[in-house]
Every structure is written in structure tokens, then in C-alpha cells.
N, CA, C and O of each residue as an XYZ file, in Angstrom:
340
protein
N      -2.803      4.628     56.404
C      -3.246      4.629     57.778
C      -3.286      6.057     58.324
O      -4.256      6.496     58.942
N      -2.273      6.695     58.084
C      -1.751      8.192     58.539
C      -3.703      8.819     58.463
O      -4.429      9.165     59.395
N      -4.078      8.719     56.566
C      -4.878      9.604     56.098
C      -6.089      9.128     57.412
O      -6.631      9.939     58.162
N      -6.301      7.681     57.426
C      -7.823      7.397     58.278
C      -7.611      8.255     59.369
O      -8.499      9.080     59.586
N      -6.138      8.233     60.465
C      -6.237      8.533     61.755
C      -6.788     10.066     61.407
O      -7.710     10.703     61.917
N      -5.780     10.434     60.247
C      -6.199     12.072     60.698
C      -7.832     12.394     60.205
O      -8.354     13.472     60.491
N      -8.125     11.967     59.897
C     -10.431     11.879     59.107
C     -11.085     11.557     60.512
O     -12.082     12.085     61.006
N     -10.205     10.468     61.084
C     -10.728     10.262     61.893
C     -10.419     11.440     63.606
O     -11.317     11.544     64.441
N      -9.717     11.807     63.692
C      -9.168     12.595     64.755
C     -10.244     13.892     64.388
O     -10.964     14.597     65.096
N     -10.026     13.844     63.197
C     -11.526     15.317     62.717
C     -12.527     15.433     63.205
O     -12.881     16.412     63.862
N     -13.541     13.887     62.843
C     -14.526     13.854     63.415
C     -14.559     13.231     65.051
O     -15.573     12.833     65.625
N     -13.632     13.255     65.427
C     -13.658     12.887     66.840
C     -13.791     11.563     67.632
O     -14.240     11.539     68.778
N     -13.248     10.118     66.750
C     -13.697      9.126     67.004
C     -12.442      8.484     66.421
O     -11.897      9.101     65.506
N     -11.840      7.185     66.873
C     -10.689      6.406     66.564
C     -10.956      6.107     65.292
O     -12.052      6.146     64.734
N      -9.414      5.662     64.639
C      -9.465      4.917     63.366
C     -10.173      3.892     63.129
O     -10.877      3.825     62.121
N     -10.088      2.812     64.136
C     -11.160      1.805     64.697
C     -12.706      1.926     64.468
O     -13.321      1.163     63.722
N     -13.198      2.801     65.070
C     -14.286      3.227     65.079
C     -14.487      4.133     63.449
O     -15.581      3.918     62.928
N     -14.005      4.619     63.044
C     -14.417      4.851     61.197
C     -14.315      3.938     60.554
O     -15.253      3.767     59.776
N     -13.140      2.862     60.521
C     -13.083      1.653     59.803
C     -14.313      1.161     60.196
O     -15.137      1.461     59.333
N     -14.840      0.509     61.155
C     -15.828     -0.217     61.552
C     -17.287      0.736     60.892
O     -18.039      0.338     60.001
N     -17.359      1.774     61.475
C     -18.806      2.387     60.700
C     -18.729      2.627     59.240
O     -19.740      2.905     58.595
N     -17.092      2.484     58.494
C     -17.484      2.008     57.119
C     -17.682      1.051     56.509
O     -17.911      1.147     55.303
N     -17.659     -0.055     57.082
C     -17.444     -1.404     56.661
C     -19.050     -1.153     57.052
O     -19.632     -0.734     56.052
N     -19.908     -1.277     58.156
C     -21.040     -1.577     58.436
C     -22.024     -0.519     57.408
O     -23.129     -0.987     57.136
N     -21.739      0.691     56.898
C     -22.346      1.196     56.424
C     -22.258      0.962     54.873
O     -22.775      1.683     54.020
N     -21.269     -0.542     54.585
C     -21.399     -0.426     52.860
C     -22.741     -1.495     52.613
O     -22.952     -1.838     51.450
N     -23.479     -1.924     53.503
C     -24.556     -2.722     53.505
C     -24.729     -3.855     54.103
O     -23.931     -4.183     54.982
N     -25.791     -4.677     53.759
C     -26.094     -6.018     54.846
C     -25.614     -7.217     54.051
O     -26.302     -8.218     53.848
N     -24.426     -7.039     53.636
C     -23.849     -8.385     52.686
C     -22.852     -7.951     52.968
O     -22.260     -7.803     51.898
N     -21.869     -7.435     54.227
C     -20.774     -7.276     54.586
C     -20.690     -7.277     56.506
O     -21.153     -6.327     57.138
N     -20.240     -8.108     56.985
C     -20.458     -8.049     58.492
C     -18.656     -7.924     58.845
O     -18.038     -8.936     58.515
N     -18.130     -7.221     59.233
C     -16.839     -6.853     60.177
C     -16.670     -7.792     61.247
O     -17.591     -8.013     62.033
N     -15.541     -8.369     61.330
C     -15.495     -9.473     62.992
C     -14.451     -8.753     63.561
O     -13.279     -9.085     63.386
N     -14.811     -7.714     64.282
C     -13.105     -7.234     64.821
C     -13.112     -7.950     66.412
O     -13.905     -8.258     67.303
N     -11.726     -7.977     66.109
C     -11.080     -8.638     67.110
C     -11.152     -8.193     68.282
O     -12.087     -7.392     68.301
N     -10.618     -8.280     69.395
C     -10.175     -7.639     70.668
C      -9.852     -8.107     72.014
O     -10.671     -8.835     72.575
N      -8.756     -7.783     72.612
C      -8.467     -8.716     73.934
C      -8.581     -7.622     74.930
O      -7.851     -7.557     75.920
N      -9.248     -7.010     74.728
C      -9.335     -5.661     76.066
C     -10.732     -5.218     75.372
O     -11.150     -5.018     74.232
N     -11.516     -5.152     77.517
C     -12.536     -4.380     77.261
C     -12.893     -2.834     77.176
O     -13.963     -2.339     77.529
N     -11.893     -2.219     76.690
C     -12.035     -0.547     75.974
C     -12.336     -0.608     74.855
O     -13.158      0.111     74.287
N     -11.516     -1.744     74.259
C     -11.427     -1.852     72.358
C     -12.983     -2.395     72.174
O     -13.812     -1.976     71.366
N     -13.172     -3.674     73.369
C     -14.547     -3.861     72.562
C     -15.791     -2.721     72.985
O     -16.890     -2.988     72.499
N     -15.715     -1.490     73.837
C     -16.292     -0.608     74.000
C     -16.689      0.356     73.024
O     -17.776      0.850     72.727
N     -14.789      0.579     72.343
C     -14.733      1.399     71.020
C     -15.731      1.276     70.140
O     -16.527      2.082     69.657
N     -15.427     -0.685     69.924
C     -16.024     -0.903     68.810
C     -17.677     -1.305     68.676
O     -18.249     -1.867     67.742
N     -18.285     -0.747     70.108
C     -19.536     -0.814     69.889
C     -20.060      0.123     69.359
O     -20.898      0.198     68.460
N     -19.138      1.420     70.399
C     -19.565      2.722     69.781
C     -19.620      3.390     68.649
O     -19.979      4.508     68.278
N     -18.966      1.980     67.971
C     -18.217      2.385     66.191
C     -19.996      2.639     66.095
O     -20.270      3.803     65.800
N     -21.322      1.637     66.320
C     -22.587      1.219     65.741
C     -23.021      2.945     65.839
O     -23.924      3.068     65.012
N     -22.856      3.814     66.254
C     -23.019      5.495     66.490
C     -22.410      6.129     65.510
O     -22.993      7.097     65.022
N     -21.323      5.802     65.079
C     -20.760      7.004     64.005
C     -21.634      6.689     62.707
O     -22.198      5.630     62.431
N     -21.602      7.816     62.019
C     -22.339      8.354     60.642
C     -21.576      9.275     59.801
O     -21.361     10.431     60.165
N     -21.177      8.821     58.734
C     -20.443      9.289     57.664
C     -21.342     10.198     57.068
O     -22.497     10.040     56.671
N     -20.351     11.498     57.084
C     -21.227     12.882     55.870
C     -20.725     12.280     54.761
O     -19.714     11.580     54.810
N     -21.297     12.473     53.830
C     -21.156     12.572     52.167
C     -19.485     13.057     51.808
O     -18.710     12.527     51.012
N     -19.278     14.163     52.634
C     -17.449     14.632     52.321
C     -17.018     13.305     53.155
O     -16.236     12.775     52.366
N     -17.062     12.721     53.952
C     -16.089     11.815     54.932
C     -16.311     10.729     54.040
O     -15.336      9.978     54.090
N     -17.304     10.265     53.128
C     -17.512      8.955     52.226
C     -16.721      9.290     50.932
O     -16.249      8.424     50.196
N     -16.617     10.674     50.715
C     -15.421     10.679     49.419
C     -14.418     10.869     49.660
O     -13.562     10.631     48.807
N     -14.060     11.372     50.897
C     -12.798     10.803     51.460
C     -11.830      9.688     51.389
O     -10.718      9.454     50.914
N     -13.163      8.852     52.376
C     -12.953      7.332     52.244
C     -12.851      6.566     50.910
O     -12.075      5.670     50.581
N     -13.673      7.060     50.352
C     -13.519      6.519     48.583
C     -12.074      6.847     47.920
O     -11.335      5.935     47.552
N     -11.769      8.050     47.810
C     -10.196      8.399     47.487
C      -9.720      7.518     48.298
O     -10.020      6.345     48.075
N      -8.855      7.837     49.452
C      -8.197      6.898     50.268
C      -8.345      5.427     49.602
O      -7.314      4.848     49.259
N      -9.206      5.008     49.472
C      -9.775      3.371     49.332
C     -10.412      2.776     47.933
O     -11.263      1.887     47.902
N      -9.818      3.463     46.726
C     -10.795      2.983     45.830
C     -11.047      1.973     45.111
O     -10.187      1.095     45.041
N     -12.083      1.856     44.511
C     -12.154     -0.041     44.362
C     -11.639     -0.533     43.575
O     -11.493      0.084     42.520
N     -11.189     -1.691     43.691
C     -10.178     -2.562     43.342
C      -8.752     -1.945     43.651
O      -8.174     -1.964     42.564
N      -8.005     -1.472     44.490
C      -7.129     -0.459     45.149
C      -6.137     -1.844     46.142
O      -4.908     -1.783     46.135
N      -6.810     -2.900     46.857
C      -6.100     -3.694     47.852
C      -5.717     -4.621     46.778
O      -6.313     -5.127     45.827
N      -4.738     -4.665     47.163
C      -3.608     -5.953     46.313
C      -2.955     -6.193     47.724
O      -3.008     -5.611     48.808
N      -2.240     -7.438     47.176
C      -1.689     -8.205     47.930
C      -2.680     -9.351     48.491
O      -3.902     -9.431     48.359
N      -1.418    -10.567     49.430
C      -1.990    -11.353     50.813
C      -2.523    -11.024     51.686
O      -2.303     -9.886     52.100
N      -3.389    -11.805     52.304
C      -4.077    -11.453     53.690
C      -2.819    -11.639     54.448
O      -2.358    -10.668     55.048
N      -2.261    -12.694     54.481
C      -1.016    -12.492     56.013
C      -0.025    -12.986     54.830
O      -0.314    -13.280     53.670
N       1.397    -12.987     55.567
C       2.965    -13.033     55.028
C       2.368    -14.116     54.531
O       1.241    -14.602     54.624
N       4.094    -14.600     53.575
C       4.223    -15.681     52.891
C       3.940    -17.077     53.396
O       3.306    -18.073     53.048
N       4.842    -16.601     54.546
C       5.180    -17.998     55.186
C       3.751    -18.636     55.435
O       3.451    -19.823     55.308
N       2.757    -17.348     55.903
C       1.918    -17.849     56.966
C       0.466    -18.614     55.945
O      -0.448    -19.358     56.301
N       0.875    -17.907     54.357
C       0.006    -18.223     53.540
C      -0.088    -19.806     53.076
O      -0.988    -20.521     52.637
N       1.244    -19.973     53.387
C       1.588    -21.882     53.169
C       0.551    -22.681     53.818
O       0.014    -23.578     53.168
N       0.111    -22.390     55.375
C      -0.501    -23.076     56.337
C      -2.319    -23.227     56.230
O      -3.080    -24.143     56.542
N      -2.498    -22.139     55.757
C      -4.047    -21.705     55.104
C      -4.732    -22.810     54.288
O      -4.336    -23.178     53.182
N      -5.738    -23.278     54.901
C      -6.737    -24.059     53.592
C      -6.041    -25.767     54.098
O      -6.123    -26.574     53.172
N      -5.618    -26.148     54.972
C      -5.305    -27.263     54.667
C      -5.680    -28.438     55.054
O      -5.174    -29.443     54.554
């Protein structure tokens, strides 16, 4: 998390807002649902549709993130019991 805020504090735009313009920029077979209970966050995250990754900020992101890299559950144990049922 540390690495996004500080990539992101670089180019001048929340962690929020880079997560979101990378997820939207890996193509049209990936759509982001972010959440939000305040209207700043969903402001942020329009403005995420404006940011544009240089070529250094995408190998960035690639280090930071590389594929096949996420292991684990989506949520705790407990909460994995309740899922699917």
C-alpha cells in the first residue's frame, strides 16, 4: 500500500484514483465497482476516468503487482463460511 500511496502522491492524485485508472486501463473485460458512502470519494473516483499512466508508472505498477502475485481470501475466514450459499 505504502509503494501505491507514494506513485501516487508523485503524480498528484490519490491511491484511489491510480488503483481505479489501473484497473480501467487493463481493458474492456475488466470493470472496477468501487464502493463509496461519501460524495468526495465518489468525486475522486470519477476523476480516477482522467488519470493516464506513463510507461515508467505501468512498470511500476507491474513490479509492485506482478501476475499471479495475490494469494490469499477475498474476506477473513469466518466471513468465507457465509459466501455462495
Amino acid at each position: 500500500v505504502e509503494q501505491v500511496q507514494a506513485l501516487a502522491a508523485d503524480k498528484g492524485v490519490t491511491a484511489g484514483q491510480l488503483a481505479l485508472a489501473w484497473v480501467l486501463a487493463q481493458g474492456d473485460y475488466l470493470i472496477p465497482i468501487p464502493g463509496t458512502k461519501q460524495r468526495k470519494y465518489l468525486e475522486e473516483n470519477v476523476a480516477a476516468l482522467d488519470v493516464r499512466l506513463s510507461s515508467s508508472e505501468w512498470a511500476a505498477l507491474a513490479a509492485i503487482f506482478p501476475a499471479g502475485a495475490v494469494s490469499g481470501l477475498r474476506y477473513g475466514e469466518e466471513s468465507m463460511k457465509h459466501l455462495n450459499r
